[in-house]
VOPAGU-2260 file (C-alpha; in pm, 1 decimal, decimal comma):
REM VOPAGU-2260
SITE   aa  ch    i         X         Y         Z
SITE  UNK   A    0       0,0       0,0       0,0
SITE  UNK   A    1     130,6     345,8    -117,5
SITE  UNK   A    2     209,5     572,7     183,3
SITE  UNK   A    3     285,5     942,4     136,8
SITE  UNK   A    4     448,3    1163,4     448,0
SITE  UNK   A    5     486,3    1485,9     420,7
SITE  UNK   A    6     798,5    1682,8     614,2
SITE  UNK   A    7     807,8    2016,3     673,3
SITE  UNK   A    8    1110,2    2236,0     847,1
SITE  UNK   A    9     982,9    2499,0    1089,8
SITE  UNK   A   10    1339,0    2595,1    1237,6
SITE  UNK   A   11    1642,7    2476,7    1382,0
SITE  UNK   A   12    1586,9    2100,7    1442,0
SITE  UNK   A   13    1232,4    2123,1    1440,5
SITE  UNK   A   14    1047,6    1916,9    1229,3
SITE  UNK   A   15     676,7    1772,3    1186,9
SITE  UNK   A   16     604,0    1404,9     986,7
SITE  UNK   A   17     250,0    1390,1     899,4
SITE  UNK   A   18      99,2    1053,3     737,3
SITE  UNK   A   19    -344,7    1053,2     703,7
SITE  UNK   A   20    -445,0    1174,8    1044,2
SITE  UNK   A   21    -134,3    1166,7    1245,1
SITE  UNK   A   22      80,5    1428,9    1300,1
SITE  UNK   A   23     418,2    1373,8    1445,3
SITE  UNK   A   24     611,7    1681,9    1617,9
SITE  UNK   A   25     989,8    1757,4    1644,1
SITE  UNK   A   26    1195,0    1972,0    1882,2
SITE  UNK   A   27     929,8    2262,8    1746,4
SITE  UNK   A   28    1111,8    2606,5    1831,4
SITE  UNK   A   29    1013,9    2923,8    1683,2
SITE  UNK   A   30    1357,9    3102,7    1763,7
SITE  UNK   A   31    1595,2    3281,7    2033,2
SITE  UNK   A   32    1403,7    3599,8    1884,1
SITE  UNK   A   33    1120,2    3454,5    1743,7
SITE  UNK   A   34    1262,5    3412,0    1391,1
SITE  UNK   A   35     995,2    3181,6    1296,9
SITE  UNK   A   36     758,4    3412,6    1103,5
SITE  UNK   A   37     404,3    3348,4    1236,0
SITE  UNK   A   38     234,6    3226,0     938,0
SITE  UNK   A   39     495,7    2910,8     895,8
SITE  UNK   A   40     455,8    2816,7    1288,2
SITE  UNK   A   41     195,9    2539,6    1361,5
SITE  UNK   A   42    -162,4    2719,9    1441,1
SITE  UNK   A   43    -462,2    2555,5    1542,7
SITE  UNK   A   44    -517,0    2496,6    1226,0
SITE  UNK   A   45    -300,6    2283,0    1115,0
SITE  UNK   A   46    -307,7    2080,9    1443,3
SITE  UNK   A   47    -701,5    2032,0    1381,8
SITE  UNK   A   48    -643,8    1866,1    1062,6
SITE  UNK   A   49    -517,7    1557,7    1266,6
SITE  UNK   A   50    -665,1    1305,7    1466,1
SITE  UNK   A   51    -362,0    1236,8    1669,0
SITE  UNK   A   52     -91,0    1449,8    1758,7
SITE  UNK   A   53     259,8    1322,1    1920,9
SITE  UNK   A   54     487,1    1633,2    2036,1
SITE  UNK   A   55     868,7    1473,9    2124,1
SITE  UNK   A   56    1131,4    1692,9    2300,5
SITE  UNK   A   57    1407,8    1562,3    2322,3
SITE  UNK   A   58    1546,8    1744,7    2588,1
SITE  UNK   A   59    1555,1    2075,3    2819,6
SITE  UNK   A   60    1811,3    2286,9    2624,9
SITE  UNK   A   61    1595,0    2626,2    2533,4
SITE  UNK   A   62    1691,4    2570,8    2119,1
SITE  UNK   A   63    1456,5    2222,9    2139,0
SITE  UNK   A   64    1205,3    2292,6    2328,7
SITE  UNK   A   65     909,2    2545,2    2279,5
SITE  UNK   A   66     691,8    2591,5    2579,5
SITE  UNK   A   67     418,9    2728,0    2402,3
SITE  UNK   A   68     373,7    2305,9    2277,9
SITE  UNK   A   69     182,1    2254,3    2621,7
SITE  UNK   A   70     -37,7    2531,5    2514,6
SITE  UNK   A   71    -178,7    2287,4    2284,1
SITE  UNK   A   72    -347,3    2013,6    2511,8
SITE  UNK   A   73    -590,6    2244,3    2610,5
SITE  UNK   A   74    -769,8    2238,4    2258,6
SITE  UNK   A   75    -625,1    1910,5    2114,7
SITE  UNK   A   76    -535,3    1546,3    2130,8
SITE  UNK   A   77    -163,7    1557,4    2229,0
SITE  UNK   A   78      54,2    1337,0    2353,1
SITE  UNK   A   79     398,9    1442,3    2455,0
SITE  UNK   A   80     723,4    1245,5    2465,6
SITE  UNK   A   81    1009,9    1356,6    2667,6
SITE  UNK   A   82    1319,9    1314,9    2748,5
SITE  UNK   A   83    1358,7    1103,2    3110,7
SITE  UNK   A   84    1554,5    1373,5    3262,7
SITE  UNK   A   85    1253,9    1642,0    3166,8
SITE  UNK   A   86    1007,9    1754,2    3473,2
SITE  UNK   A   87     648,2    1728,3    3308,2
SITE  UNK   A   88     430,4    1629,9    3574,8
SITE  UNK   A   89      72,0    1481,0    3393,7
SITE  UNK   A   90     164,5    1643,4    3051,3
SITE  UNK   A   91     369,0    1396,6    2906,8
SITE  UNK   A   92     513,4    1024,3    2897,4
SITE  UNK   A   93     930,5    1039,5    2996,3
SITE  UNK   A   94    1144,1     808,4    2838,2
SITE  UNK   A   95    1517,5     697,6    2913,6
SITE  UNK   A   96    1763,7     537,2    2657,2
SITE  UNK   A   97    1668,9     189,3    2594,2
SITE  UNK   A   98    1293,0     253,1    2659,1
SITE  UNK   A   99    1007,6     169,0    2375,3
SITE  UNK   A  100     663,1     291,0    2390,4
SITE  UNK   A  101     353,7     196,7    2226,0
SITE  UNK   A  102     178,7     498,7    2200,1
SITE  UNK   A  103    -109,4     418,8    1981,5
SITE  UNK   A  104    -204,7     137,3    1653,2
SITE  UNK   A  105      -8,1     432,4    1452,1
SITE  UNK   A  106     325,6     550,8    1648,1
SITE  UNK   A  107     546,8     312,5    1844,8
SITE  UNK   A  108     877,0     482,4    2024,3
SITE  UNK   A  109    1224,7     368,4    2112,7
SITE  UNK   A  110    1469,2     593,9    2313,6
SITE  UNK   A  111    1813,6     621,3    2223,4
SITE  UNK   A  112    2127,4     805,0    2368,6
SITE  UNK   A  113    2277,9    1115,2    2342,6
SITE  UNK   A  114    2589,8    1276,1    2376,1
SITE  UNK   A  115    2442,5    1579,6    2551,5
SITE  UNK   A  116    2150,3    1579,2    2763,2
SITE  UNK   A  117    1831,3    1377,0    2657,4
SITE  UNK   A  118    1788,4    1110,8    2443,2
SITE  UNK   A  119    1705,5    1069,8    2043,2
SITE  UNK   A  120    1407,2     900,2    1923,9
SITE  UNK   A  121    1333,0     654,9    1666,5
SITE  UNK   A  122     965,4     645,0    1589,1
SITE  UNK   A  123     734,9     345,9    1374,5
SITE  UNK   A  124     478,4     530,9    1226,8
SITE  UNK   A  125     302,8     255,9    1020,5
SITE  UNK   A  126     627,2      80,1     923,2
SITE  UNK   A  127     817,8     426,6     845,8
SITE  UNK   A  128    1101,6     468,9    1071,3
SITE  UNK   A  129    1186,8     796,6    1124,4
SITE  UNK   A  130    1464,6     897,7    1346,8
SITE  UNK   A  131    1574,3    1229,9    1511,5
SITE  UNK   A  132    1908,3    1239,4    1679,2
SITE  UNK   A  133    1804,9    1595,5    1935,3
SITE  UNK   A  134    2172,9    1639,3    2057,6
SITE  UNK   A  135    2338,4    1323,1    1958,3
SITE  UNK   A  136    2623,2    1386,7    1772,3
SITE  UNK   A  137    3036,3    1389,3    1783,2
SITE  UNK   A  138    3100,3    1704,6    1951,4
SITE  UNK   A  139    3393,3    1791,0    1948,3
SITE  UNK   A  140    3597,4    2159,3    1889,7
SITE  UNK   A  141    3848,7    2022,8    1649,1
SITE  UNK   A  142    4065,9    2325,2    1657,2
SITE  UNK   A  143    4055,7    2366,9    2060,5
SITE  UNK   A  144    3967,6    2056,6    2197,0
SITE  UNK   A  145    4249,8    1866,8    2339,2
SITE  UNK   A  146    4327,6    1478,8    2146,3
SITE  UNK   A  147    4276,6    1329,9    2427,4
SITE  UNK   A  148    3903,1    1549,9    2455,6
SITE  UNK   A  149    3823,5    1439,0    2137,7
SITE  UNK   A  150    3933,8    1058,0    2111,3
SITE  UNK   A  151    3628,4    1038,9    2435,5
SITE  UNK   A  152    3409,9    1229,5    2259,4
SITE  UNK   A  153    3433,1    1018,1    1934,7
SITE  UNK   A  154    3445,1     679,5    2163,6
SITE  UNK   A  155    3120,2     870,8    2368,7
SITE  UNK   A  156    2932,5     920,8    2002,5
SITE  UNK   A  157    3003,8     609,7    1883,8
SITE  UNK   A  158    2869,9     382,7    2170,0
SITE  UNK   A  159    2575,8     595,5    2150,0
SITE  UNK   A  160    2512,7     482,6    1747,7
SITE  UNK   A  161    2616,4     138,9    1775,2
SITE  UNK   A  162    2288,0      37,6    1910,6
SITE  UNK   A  163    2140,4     188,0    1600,5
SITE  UNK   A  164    2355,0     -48,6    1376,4
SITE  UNK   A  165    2111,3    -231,8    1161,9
SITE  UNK   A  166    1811,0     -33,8    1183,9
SITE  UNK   A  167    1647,2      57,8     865,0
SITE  UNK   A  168    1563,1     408,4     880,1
SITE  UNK   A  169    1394,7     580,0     623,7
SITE  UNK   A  170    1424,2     923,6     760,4
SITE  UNK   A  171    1670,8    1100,9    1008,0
SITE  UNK   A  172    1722,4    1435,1    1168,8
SITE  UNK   A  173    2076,3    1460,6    1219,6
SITE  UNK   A  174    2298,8    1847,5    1341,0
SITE  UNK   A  175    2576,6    1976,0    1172,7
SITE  UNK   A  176    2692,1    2233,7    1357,4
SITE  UNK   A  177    2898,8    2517,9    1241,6
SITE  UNK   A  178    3024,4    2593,3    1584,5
SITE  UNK   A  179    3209,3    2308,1    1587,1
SITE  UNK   A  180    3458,7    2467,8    1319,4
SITE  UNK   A  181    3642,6    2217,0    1125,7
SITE  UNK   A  182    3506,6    1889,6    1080,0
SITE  UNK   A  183    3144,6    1979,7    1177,6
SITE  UNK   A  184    2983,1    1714,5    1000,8
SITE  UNK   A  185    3239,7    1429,7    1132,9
SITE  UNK   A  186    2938,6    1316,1    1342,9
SITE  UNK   A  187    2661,7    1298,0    1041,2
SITE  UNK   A  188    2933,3    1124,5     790,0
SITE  UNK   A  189    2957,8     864,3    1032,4
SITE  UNK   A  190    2579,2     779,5    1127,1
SITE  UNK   A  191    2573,5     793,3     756,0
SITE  UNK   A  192    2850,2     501,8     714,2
SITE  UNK   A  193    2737,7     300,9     998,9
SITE  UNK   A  194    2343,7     366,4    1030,8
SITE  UNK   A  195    2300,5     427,9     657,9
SITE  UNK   A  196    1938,2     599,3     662,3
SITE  UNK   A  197    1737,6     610,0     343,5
SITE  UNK   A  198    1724,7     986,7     419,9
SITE  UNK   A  199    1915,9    1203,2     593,2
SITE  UNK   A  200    1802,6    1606,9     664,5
SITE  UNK   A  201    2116,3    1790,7     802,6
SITE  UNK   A  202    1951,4    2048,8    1103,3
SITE  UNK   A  203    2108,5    2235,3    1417,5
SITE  UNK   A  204    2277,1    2492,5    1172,6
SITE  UNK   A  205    2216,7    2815,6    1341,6
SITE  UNK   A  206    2078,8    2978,5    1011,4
SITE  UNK   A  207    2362,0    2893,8     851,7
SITE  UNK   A  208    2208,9    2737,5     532,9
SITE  UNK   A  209    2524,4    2715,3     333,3
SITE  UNK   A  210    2639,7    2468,2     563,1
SITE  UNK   A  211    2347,2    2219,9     493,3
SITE  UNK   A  212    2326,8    2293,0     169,2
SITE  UNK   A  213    2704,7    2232,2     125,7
SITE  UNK   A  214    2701,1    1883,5     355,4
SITE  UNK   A  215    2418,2    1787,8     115,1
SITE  UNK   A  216    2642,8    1844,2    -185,2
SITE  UNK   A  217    2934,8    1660,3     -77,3
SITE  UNK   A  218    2797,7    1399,6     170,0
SITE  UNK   A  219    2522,8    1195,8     -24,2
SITE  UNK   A  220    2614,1     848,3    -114,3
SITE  UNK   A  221    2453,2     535,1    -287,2
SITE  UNK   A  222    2268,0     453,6      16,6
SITE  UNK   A  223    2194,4     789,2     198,7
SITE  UNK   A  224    2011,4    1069,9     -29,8
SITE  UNK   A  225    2046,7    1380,4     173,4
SITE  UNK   A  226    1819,0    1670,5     172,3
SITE  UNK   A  227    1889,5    2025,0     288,5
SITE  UNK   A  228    1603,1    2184,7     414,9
SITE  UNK   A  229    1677,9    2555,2     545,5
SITE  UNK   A  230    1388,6    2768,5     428,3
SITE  UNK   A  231    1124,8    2819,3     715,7
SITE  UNK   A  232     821,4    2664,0     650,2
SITE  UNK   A  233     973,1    2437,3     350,7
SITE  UNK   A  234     768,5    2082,5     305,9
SITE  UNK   A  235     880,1    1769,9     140,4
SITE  UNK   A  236     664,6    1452,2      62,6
SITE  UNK   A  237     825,5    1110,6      61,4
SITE  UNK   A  238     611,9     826,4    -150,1
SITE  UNK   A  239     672,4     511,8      14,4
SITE  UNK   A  240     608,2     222,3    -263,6
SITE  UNK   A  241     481,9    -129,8    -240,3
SITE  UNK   A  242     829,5    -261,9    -418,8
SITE  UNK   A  243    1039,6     -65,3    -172,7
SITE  UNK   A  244    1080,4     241,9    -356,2
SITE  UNK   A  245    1113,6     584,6    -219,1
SITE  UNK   A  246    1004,2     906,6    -412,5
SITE  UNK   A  247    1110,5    1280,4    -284,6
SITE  UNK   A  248     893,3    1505,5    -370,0
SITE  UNK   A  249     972,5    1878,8    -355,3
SITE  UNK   A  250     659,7    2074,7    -313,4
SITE  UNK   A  251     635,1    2447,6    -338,1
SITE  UNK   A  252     868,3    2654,9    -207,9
SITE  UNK   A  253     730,2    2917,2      23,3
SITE  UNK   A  254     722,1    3242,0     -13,5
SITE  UNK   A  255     967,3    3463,5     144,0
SITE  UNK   A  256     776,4    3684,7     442,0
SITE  UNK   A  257     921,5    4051,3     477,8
SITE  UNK   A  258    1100,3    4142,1     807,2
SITE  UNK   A  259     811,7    4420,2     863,3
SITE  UNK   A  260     589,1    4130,2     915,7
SITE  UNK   A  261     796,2    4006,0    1206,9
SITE  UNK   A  262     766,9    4245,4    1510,1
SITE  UNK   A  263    1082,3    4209,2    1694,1
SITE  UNK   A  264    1303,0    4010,2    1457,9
SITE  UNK   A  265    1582,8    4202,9    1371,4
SITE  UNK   A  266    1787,3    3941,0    1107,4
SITE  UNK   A  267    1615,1    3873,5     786,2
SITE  UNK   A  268    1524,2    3526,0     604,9
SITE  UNK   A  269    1785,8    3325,4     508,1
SITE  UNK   A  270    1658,7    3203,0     142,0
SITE  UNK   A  271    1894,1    2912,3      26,8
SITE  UNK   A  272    1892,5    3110,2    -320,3
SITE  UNK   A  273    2170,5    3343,2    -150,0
SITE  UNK   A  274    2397,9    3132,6     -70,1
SITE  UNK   A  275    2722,1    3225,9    -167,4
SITE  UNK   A  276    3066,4    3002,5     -59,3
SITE  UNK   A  277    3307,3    3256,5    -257,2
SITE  UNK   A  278    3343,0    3503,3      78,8
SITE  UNK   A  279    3532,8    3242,4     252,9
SITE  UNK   A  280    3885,2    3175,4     226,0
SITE  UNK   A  281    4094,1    2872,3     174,7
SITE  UNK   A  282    3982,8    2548,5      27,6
SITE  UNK   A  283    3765,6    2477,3     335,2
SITE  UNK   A  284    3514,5    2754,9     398,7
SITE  UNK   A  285    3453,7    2627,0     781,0
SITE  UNK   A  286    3792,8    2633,9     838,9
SITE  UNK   A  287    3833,2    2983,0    1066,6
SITE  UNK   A  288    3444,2    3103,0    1042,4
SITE  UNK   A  289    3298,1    2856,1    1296,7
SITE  UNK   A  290    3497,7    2891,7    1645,9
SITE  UNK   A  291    3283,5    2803,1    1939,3
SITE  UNK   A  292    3054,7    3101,8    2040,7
SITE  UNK   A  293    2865,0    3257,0    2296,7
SITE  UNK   A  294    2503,9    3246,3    2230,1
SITE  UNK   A  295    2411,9    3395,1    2615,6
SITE  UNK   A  296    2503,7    3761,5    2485,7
């Protein structure tokens, strides 16, 4: 039976999967400054559509989680799935690494591990796996961090994805960081070698949408396709086949909102029709442009 699920990007790592009536919910943050223009955030509208609504937050950090998620309950059939280390009282069902969770016929949930706080989640949503990693990745400051720093770091990420071996995942949410400076996207090249998703969607770039664009360019491989989705508001569907075929669809791009129409946002759009790699210098443009920064300014 033909299945079609449709992605869309709202910002950062936040993502929603919607298949029929169920709508699954990613790490949904509108922005440090409310980047998110308000006619690409999730209304009551859209959430009506659905007949069931899963909301996962992977864990506490500000950039994942949106409190204005619990606003939803009041008006619609959500269930939340958080990270075990989260206080949510009645709201929501906590999970720990190593954990599954039947949530309904539709969505079935297995906790994974992290490398920062929280966990990453691997949901069944009628046979399509779809993974999102939260804060799992290699993280490491390749031109600060000590060897020693980073040879536990890379042993730390890679215990974490070993259980993970094996799994066939259609889709994954997986950060590449720009922070990180050189070698950003060790972490994502090597869930793609070991994990091999059918998908991967780079997120966690700080606006940065050259730097998903560019890991798309140079990262894909026979058995990972790799999407970059950086526009807010952008939507994919995936056409899942009877023979095992999968079909990326591209629907229409949306149309870019003017900063007047944002109160209080002060940077504009970033439209992945700007992007422009010539600025940098040297062979590698992440080579000096991505120190570790302050974000708490």
């Amino acid at each position: 039976m033909e299945q079609l699920l449709d992605i869309t990007y709202y910002h950062h790592s936040g993502f929603s999967a919607a298949l029929d009536d169920t709508l699954l919910i990613f790490d949904y943050w509108t922005g440090e400054h409310g980047e998110l223009p308000f006619p690409k955030r999730i209304t009551p509208e859209i959430l009506g559509r659905y007949r069931e609504i899963v909301v996962f937050i992977s864990h506490e950090h500000p950039d994942h989680m949106d409190p204005a998620v619990f606003e939803w309950r009041k008006d619609f059939p959500v269930t939340y799935i958080v990270s075990h280390d989260m206080p949510v009282g009645t709201r929501g069902k906590r999970m720990a690494p190593g954990d599954s969770l039947t949530v309904s016929e539709n969505v079935k949930v297995r906790a994974f591990e992290s490398t920062d706080l929280g966990v990453s989640f691997l949901v069944d949503l009628r046979g399509i796996k779809i993974f999102h990693a939260g804060d799992l990745n290699f993280w490491h400051w390749r031109e600060e961090s000590t060897l020693k720093e980073i040879e536990e770091a890379e042993q730390d990420f890679n215990q974490a994805v070993e259980p993970l071996k094996g799994e066939a995942i259609d889709v994954a949410f997986f950060p590449v960081d720009p922070r990180q400076g050189r070698l950003f996207d060790a972490g994502a090249n090597t869930f793609i070698l070991s994990v091999k998703p059918r998908l991967m969607i780079p997120m966690h770039f700080w606006g940065r949408a050259e730097i998903a664009v560019e890991f798309a360019r140079r990262a894909r491989c026979r058995e990972t396709e790799i999407l970059a989705m950086t526009r807010y508001g952008e939507q994919i569907r995936l056409q899942f086949e009877d023979d095992g075929y999968l079909t990326i669809h591209l629907l229409s791009a949306p149309e870019a909102v003017p900063v007047a129409e944002m109160p209080d946002v002060e940077a504009p759009q970033v439209n992945q029709a700007d992007v422009n790699l010539q600025g940098y210098e040297e062979d590698d443009p992440f080579s000096e442009t991505d120190l570790p920064i302050k974000l708490d300014e």
